[in-house]
C-alpha positions as protocol buffer text, in pm:
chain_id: "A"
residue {
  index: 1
  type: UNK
  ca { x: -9777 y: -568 z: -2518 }
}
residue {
  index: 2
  type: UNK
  ca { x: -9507 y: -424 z: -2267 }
}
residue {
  index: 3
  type: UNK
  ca { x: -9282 y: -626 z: -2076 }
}
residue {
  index: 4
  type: UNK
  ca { x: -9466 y: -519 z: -1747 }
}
residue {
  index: 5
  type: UNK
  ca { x: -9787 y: -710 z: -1842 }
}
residue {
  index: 6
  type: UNK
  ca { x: -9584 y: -1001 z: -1877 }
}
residue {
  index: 7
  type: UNK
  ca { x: -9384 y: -935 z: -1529 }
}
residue {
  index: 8
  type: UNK
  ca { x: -9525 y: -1154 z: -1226 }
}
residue {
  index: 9
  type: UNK
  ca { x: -9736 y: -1449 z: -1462 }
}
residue {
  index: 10
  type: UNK
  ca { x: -9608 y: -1729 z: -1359 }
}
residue {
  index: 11
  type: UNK
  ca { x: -9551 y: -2021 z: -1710 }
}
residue {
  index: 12
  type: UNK
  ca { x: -9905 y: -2206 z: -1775 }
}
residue {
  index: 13
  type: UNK
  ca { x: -9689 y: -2511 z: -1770 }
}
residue {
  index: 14
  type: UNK
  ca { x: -9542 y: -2441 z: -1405 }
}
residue {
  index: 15
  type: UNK
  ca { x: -9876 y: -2402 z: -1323 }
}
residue {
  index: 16
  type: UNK
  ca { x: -9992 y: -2709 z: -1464 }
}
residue {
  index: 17
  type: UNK
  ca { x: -9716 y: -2902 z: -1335 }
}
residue {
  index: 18
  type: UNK
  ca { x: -9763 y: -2745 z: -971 }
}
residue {
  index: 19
  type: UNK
  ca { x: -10150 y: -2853 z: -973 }
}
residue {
  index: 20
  type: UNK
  ca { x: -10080 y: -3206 z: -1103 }
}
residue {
  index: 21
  type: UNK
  ca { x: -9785 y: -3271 z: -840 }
}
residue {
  index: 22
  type: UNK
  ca { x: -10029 y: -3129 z: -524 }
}
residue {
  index: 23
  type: UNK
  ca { x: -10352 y: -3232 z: -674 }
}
residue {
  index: 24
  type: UNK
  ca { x: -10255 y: -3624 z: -805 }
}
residue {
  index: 25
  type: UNK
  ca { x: -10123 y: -3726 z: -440 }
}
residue {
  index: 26
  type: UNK
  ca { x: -10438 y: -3572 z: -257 }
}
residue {
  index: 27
  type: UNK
  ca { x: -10688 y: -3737 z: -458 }
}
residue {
  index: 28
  type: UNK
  ca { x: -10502 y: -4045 z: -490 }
}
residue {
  index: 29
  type: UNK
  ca { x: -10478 y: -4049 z: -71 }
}
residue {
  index: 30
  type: UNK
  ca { x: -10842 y: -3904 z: -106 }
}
residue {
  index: 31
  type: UNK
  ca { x: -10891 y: -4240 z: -268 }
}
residue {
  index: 32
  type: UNK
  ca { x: -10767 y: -4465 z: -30 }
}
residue {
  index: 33
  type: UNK
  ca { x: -10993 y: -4333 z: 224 }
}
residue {
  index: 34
  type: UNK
  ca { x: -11291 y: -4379 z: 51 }
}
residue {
  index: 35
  type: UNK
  ca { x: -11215 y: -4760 z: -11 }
}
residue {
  index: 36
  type: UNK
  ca { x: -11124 y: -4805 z: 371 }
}
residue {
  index: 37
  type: UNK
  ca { x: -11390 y: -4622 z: 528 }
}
residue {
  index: 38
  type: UNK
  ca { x: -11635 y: -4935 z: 477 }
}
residue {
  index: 39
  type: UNK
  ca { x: -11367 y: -5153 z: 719 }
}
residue {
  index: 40
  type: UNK
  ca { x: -11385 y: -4816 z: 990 }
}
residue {
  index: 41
  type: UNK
  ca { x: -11764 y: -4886 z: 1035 }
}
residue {
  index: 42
  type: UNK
  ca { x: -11750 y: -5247 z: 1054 }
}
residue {
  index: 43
  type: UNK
  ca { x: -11860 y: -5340 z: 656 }
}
């Protein structure tokens, strides 16, 4: 392999890393919705 296939990958751990620190806040908020939307309909 050439440098140029290499050139423009971004790290699988940046990747990881990126996913976890959008992904873990959205579900967790994701969460919270789902265990108040019981209270928004009067339950």
């Amino acid at each position: 392999m050439s440098d140029q296939t290499q050139q423009g990958k971004a790290p699988t751990v940046l990747v990881v890393v990126a996913w976890l620190w959008v992904g873990l806040p959205f579900l967790y908020g994701l969460w919270q919705l789902v265990i108040k939307i019981p209270a928004l309909f009067g339950g």
